[in-house]
C-alpha positions in Angstrom: 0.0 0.0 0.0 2.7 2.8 1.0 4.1 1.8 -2.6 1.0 2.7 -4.5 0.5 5.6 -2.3 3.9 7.6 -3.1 3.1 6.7 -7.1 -0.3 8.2 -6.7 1.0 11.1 -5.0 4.1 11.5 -7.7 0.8 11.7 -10.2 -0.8 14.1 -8.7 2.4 16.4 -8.0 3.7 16.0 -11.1 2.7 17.4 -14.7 1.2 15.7 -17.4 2.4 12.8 -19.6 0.7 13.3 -22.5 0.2 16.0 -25.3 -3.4 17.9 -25.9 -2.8 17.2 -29.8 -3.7 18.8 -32.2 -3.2 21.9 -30.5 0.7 20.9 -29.2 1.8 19.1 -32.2 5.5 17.4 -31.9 8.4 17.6 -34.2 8.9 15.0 -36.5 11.7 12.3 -35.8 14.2 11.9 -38.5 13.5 9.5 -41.1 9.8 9.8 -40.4 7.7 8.2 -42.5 4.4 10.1 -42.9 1.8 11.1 -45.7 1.7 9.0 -49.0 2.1 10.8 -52.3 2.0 9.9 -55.7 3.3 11.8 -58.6 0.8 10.1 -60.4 2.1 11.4 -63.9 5.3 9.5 -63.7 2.8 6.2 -62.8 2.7 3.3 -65.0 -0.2 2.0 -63.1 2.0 -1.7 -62.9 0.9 -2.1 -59.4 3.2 -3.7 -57.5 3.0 -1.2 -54.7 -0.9 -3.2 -54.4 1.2 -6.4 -54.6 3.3 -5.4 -51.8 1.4 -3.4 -49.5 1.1 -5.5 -46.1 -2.3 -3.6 -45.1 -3.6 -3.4 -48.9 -4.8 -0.4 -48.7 -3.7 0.1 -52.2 -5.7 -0.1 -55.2 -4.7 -0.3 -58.6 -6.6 -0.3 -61.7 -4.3 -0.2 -64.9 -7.2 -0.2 -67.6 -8.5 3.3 -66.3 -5.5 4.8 -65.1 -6.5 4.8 -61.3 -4.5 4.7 -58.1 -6.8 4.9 -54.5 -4.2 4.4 -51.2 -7.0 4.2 -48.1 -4.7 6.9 -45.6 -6.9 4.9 -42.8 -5.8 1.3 -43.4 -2.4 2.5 -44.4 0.3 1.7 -41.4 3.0 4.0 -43.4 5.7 1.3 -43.5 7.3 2.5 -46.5 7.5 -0.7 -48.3 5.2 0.3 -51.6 7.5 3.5 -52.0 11.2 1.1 -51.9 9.1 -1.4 -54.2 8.1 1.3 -56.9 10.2 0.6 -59.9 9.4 4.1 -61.3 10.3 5.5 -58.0 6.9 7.9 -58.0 6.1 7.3 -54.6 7.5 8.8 -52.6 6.7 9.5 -48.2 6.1 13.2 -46.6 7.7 14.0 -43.2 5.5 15.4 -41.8 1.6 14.3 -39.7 -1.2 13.8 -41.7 -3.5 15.9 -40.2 -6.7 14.6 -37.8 -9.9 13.9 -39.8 -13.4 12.7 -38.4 -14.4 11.4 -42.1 -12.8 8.7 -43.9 -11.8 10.5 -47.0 -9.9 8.0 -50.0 -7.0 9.4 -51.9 -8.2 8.5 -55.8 -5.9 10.0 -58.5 -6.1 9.7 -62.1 -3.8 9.2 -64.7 -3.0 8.1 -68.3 -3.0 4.5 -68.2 0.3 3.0 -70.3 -0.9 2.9 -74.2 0.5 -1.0 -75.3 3.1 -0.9 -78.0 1.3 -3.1 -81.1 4.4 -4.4 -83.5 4.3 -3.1 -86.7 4.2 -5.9 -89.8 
């Protein structure tokens, strides 16, 4: 009991723990990995980012030209921008800001024309 007692007390003594975020935002480690972008212009829609991403939250459509990345399911591991072999994905360091709706990133591009040979 006298143990609990002087951790209660240290509590109530000392100052907080914790952050009120957003208002006191921290600054970014180094190396952080944060908000997904696409330069959606350099895309070939191949879609092994899809293939690769461990939370798929990913989507790929090559036919239409689409790419949709769900920032909610995404974990921000970095592992679709390495595997990009165009290298158009790249990771912003800084915090994506709170939101109270679920809003999808969808961008649109110009799906890869295929080469025909010519007889």
């Amino acid at each position: 009991m006298p143990k609990m007692l002087s951790s209660v007390l240290k509590n109530f003594i000392g100052g907080s723990a914790t952050r009120k975020y957003p208002i006191e935002i921290r600054d970014v480690f180094e190396n952080y990995r944060g908000e997904l972008i696409n330069s959606v212009s350099e895309c070939t829609f191949c879609g092994i980012c899809q293939k690769k991403c461990p939370s798929q939250c990913i989507t790929v459509v090559r036919k239409e030209g689409v790419w949709d990345c769900d920032p909610f399911l995404c974990v921000y591991c970095g592992i679709c921008v390495d595997a990009c072999p165009k290298g158009c994905l790249t990771q912003k360091n800084i915090h994506r800001k709170p939101s109270r709706n679920r809003e999808m990133i969808s961008l649109k591009g110009e799906p890869p024309v295929k080469k025909t040979k010519k007889a």
